[in-house]
C-alpha positions as CSV (number, residue, x, y, z in Angstrom):
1,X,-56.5,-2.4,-1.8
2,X,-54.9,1.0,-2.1
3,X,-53.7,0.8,1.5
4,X,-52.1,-2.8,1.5
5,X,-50.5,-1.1,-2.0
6,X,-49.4,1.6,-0.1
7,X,-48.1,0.0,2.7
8,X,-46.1,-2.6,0.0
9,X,-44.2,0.1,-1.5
10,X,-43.7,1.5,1.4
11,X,-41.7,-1.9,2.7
12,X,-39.9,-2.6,-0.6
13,X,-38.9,1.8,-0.1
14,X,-37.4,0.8,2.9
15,X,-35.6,-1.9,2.3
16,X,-34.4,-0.6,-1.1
17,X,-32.8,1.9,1.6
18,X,-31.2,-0.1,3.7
19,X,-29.6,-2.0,1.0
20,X,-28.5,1.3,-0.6
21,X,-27.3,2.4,2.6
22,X,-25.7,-1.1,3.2
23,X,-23.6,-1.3,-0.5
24,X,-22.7,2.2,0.1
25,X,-21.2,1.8,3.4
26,X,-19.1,-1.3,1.9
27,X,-17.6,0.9,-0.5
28,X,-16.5,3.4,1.9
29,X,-12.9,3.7,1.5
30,X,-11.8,2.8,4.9
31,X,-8.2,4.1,6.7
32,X,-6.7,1.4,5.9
33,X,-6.1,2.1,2.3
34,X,-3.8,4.6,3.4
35,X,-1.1,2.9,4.9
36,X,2.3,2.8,5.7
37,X,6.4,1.9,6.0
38,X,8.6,3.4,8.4
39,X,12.3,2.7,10.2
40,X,12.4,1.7,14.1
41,X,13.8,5.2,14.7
42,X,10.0,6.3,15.1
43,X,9.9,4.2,17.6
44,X,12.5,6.8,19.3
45,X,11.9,10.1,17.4
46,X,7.7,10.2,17.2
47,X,5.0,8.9,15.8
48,X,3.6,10.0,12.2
49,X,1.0,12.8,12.8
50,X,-0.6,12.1,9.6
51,X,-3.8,9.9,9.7
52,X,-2.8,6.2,7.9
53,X,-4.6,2.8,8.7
54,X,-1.6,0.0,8.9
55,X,1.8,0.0,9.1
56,X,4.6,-2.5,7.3
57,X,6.9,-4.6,9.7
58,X,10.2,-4.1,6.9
59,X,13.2,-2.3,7.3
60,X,12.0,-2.4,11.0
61,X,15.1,-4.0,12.7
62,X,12.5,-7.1,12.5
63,X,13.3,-9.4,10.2
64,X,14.1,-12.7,10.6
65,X,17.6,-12.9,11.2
66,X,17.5,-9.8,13.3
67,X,14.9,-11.5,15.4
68,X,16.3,-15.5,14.8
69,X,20.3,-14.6,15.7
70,X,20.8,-18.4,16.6
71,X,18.7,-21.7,16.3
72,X,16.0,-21.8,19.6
73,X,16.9,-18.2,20.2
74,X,14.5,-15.2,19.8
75,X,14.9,-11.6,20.7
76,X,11.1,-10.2,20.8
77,X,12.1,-6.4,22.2
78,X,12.0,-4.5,18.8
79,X,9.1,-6.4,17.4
80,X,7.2,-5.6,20.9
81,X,7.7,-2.1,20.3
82,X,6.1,-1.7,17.3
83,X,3.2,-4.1,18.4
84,X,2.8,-1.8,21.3
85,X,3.1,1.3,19.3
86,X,0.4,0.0,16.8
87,X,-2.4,-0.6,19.1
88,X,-1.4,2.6,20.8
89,X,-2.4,4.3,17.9
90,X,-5.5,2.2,16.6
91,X,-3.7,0.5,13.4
92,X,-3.0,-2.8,11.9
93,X,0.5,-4.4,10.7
94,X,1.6,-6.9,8.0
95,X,4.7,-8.6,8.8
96,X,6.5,-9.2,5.8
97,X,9.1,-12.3,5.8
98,X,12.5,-12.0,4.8
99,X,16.3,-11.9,5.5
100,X,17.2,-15.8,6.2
101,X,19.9,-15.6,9.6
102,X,23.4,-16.1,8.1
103,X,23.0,-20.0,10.5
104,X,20.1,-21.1,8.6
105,X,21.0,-20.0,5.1
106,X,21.8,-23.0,2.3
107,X,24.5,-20.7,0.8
108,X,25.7,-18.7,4.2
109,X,28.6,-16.9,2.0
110,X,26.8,-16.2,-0.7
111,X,27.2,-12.6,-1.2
112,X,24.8,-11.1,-3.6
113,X,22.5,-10.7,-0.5
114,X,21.6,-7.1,0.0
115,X,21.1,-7.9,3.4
116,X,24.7,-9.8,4.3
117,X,26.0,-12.9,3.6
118,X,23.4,-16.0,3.3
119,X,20.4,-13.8,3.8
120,X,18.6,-13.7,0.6
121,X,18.9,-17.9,0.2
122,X,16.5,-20.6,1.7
123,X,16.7,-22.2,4.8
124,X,20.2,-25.1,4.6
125,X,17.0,-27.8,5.3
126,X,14.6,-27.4,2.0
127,X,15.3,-28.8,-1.5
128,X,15.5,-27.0,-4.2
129,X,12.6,-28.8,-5.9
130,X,10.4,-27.8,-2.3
131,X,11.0,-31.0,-0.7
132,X,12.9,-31.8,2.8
133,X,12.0,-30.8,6.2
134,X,12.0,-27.1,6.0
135,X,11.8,-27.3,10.0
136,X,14.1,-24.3,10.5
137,X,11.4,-22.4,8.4
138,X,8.5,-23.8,10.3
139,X,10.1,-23.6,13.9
140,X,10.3,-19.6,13.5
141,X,6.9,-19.2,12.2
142,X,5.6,-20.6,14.6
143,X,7.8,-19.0,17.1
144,X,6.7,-15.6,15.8
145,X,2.9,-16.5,15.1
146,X,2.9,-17.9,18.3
147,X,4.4,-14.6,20.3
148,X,2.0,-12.3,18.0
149,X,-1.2,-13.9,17.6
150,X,-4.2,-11.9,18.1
151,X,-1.5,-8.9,17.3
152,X,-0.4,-9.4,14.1
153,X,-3.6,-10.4,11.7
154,X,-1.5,-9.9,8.6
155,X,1.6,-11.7,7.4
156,X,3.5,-11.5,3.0
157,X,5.4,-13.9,2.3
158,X,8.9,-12.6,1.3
159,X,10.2,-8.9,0.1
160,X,10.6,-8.6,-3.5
161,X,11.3,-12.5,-4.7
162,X,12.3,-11.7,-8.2
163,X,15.4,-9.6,-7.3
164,X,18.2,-12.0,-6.5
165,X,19.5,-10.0,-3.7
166,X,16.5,-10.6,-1.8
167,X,15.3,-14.2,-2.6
168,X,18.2,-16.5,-4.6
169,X,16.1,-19.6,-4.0
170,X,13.4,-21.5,-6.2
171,X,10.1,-20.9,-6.9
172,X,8.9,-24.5,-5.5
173,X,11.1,-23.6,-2.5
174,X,8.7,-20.3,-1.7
175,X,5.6,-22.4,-2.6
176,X,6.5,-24.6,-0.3
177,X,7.3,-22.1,2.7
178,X,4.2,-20.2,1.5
179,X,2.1,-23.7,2.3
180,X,4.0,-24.3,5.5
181,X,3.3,-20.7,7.0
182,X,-0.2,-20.8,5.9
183,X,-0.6,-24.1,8.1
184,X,1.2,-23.3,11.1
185,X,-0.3,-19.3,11.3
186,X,-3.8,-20.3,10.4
187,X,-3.5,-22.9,13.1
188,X,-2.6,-20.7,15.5
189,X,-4.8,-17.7,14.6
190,X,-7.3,-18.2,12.1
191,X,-8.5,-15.0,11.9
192,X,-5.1,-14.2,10.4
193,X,-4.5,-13.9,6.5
194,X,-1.5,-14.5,4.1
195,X,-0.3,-12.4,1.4
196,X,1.5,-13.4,-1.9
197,X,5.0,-12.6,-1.9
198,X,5.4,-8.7,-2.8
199,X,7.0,-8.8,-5.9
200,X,5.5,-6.1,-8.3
201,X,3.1,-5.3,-11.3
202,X,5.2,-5.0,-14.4
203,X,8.1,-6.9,-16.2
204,X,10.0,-9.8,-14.4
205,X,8.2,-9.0,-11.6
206,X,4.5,-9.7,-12.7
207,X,6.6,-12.7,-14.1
208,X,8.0,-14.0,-11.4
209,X,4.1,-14.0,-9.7
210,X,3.0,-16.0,-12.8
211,X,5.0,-18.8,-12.4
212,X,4.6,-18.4,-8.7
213,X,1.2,-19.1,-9.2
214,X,1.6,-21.6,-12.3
215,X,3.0,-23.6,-9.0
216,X,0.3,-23.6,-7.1
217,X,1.5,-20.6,-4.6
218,X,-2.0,-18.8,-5.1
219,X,-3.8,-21.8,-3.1
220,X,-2.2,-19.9,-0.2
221,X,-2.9,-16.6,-0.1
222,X,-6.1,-14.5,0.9
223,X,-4.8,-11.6,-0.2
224,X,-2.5,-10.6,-3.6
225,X,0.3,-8.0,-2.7
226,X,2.4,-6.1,-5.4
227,X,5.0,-3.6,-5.2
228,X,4.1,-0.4,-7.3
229,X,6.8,1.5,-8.2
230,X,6.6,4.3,-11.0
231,X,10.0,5.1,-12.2
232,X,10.9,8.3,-14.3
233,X,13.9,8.8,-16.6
234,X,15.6,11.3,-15.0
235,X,17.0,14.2,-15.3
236,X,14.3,15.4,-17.6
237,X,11.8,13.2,-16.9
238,X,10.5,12.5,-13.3
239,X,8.2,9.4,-12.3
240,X,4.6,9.5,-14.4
241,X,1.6,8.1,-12.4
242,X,-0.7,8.4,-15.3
243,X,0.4,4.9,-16.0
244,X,-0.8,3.2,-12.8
245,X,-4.6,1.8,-14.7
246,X,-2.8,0.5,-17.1
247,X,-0.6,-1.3,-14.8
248,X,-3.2,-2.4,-13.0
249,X,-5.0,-3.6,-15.6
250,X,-2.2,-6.0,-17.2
251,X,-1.4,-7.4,-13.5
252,X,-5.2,-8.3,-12.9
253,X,-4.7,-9.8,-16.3
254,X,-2.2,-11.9,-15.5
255,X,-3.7,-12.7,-11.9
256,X,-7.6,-14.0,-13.9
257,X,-5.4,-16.6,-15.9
258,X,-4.5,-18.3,-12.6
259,X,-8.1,-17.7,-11.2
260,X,-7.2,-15.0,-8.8
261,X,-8.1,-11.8,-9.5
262,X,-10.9,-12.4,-7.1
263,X,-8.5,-11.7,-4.7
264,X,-7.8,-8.5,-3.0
265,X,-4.8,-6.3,-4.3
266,X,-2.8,-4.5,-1.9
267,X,0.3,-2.8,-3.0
268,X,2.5,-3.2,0.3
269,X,5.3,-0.5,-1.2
270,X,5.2,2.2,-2.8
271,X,6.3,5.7,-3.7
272,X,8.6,7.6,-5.8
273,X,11.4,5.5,-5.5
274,X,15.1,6.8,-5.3
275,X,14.5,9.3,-7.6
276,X,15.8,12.1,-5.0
277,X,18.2,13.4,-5.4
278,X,18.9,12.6,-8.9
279,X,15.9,14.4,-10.2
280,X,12.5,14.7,-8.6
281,X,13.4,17.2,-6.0
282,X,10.1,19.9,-6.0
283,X,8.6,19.3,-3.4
284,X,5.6,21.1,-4.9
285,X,6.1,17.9,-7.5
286,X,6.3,15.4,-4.7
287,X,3.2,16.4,-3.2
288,X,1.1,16.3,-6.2
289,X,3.1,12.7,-7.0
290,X,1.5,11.7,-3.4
291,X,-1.9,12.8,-3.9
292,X,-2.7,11.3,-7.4
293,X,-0.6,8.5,-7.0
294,X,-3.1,7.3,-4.1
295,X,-6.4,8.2,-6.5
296,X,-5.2,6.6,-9.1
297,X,-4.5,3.3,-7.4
298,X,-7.7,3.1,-5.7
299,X,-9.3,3.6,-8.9
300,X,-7.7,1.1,-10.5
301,X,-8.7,-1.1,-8.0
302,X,-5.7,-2.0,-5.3
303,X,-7.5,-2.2,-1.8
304,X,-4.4,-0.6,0.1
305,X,-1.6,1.7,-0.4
306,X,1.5,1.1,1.6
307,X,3.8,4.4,1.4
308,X,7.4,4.1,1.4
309,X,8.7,5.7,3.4
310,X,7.6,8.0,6.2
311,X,11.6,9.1,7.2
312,X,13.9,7.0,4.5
313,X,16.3,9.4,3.8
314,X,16.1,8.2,0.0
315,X,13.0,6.7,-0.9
316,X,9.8,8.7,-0.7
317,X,10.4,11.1,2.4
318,X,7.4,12.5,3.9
319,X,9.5,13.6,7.1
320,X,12.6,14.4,8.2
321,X,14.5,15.0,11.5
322,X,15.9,18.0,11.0
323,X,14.6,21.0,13.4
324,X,12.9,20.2,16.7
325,X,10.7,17.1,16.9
326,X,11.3,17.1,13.0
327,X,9.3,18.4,10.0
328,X,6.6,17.1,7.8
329,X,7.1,18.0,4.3
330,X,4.9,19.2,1.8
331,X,4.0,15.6,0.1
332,X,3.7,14.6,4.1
333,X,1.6,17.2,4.3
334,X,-0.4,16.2,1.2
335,X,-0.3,12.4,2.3
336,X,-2.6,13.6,5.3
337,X,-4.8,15.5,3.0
338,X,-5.6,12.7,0.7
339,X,-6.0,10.5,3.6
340,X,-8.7,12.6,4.6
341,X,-10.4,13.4,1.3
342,X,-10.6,9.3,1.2
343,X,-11.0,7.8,4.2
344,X,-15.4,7.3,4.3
345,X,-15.9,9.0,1.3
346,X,-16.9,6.4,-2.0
347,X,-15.4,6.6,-5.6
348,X,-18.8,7.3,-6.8
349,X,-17.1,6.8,-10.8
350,X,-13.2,6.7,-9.8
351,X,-10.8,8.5,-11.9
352,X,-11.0,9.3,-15.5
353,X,-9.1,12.1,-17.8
354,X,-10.3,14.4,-20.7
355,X,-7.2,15.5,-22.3
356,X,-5.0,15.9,-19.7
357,X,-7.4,17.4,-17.0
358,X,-8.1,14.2,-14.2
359,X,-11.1,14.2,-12.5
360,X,-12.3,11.7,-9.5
361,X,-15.8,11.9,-8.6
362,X,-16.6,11.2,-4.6
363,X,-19.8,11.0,-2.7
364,X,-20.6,10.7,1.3
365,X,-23.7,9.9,3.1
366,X,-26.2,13.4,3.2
367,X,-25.8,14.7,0.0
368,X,-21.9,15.0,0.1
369,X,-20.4,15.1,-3.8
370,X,-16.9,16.0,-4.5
371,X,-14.8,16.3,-7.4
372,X,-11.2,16.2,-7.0
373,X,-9.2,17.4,-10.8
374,X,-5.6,18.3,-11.1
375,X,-4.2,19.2,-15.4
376,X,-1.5,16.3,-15.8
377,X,0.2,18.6,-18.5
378,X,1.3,21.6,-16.1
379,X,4.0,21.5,-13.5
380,X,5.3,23.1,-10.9
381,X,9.0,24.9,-11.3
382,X,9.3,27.8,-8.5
383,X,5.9,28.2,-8.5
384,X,2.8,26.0,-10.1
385,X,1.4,26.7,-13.5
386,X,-2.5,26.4,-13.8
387,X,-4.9,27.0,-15.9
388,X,-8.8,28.1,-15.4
389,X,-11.2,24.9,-15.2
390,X,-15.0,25.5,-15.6
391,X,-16.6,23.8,-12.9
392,X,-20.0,21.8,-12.6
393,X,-22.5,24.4,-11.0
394,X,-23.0,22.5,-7.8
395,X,-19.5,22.9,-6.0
396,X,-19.3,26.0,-3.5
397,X,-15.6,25.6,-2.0
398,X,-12.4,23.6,-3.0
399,X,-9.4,22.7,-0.8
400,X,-6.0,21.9,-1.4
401,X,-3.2,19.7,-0.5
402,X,-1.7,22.2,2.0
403,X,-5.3,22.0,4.0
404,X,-6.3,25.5,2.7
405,X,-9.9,26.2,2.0
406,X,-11.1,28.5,-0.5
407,X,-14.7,29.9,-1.9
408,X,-15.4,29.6,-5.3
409,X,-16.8,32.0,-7.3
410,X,-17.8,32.5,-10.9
411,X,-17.4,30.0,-13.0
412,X,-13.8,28.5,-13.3
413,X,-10.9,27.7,-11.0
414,X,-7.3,27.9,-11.6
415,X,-5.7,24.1,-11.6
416,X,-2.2,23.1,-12.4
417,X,-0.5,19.7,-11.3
418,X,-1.3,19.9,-7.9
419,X,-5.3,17.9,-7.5
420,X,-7.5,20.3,-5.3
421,X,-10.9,19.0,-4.0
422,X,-14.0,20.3,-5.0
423,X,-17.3,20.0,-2.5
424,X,-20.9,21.0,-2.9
425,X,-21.3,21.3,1.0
């Protein structure tokens, strides 16, 4: 009797295992959540030498009327590149719709299109109420899904909808192209999944997705994409991320009312913004914008984290060309950090603060436990203020977002704005 006991619990100890072992490797956070946007000049200056999981097909020289020029005609050379480039370098792409050709558009002069004239209205064959043959939409889908099948897995459907300047159509008009690319792509790849328009998490943004998916638009998407942006008043004030849970948390709101917060969220463009140079030029700040930015996101629940942007000039630069083969700056720098705090490791209680000292709790298979804490109330002029932190007994050695690695000794470390990592191993 004892044996066949023993032998019992020793079955329901192993598979209590595996299954620990099992949810534990789904939670990994994998590469991918640490993802990308980047011009085509990479395609001539270099590759990113940080480590990110999927890149953004925007502001890539390959939209749709850079790619569409005339009806029937298609110019595949830019889009190639970057296909090529990817599976050169082991990652994934979402191809995110956009820019009507001037020939197509409904209103071909209109010119509040950021993109030129006609660009930001729906195709000259599609209602406004969504009816019509929307053929000119459907023959470059499948033109495009047809050239990139197998390549491209993931495709959004449109660039920031609410803003006029980028979509001046209807909402039944996007539902309907949403329904007609979801046909054609899935038809010719169905391993392939479609994203929500990127529109964003607050204000006439999360709007604009509810009515989107008041109309039905949610039936055709796997996958819920936001734009996250975290704007500061400047001068004084630069862009808070301390908000972001709270963002989150009104948009997956919003997103259970229509039944879809089921969904995953993946926040296809992010960063600072175009707060350089106005105000937010430290780059000691920009770093420590980088690092918690990506913590907090993932704690709040979004599934990926698509920078913005690797080498724009104006909008989140982690690079620049200046100097031979160019430099990686300090929140570039930091961006490889954090992708390599994250990528494996689990969010064994995600991100919580006491005061204004943050702390993320992380685990890895064998015993691995890190803690990564920054003080949300210090900043970083010339140099970084801190302040001593008494840490939990069990952590031997922190690093920071420069890669340094430092003993610890005693019983506090000096923090400031900038999150350092804490391990036990």
């Amino acid at each position: 009797m004892n044996t066949r006991l023993s032998r019992h619990a020793f079955r329901l100890l192993l598979a209590f295992s595996f299954c620990s072992m099992l949810v534990q490797a789904q939670n990994q956070i994998p590469q991918q959540y640490l993802s990308m946007s980047m011009s085509s000049g990479v395609l001539y200056s270099g590759w990113p030498t940080v480590p990110f999981g999927s890149l953004r097909l925007w502001d890539t020289s390959t939209g749709w009327s850079q790619i569409n020029s005339s009806s029937g005609s298609y110019d595949w050379s830019v889009l190639d590149q970057w296909m090529s480039a990817a599976k050169n370098h082991n990652v994934d792409m979402v191809y995110t719709f956009g820019r009507t050709p001037q020939w197509a558009s409904s209103h071909p002069s209109d010119s509040i299109c950021n993109f030129g004239p006609g660009q930001c209205d729906p195709p000259k064959d599609l209602n406004a109420d969504g009816t019509g043959p929307d053929q000119i939409w459907k023959d470059f889908v499948t033109a495009i899904a047809t050239h990139s099948a197998g390549r491209i897995k993931y495709w959004e459907l449109w660039n920031e909808p609410q803003n006029t300047f980028y979509w001046n159509g209807t909402i039944a008009q996007m539902v309907r192209m949403a329904g007609d690319a979801r046909a054609i792509i899935k038809g010719i790849d169905p391993n392939a999944e479609l994203l929500s328009p990127g529109t964003g998490v607050r204000f006439k943004a999360l709007k604009w997705t509810a009515n989107y998916l008041a109309a039905g638009g949610g039936q055709y998407a796997d996958i819920i994409a936001a734009h996250g942006y975290v704007q500061g008043s400047c001068p004084n004030n630069p862009p808070d991320v301390t908000s972001i849970p709270s963002r989150v948390s009104g948009f997956e709101t919003m997103l259970k009312s229509f039944g879809q917060n089921q969904k995953p969220l993946w926040i296809t463009e992010f960063s600072w913004g175009d707060q350089v140079p106005t105000c937010f030029t430290n780059a000691n700040l920009q770093a420590a914008f980088v690092a918690q930015s990506h913590l907090l996101y993932y704690g709040a629940g979004a599934r990926r984290l698509y920078w913005y942007s690797w080498d724009n000039g104006a909008r989140g630069t982690l690079w620049t060309p200046q100097g031979q083969g160019g430099v990686v700056l300090p929140a570039g720098a930091a961006f490889g950090q954090v992708s390599r705090w994250l990528t494996g490791a689990t969010f064994t209680q995600g991100c919580s603060a006491s005061g204004s000292i943050w702390t993320c709790e992380l685990s890895r298979p064998g015993g691995y436990q890190g803690l990564v804490v920054w003080n949300s109330s210090k900043t970083c002029t010339t140099v970084c203020a801190t302040s001593p932190y008494t840490f939990p007994p069990q952590y031997i050695k922190y690093r920071d977002l420069s890669g340094n690695v430092y003993s610890l000794s005693g019983s506090t470390v000096a923090i400031g704005f900038k999150p350092v990592l804490l391990e036990n191993q």
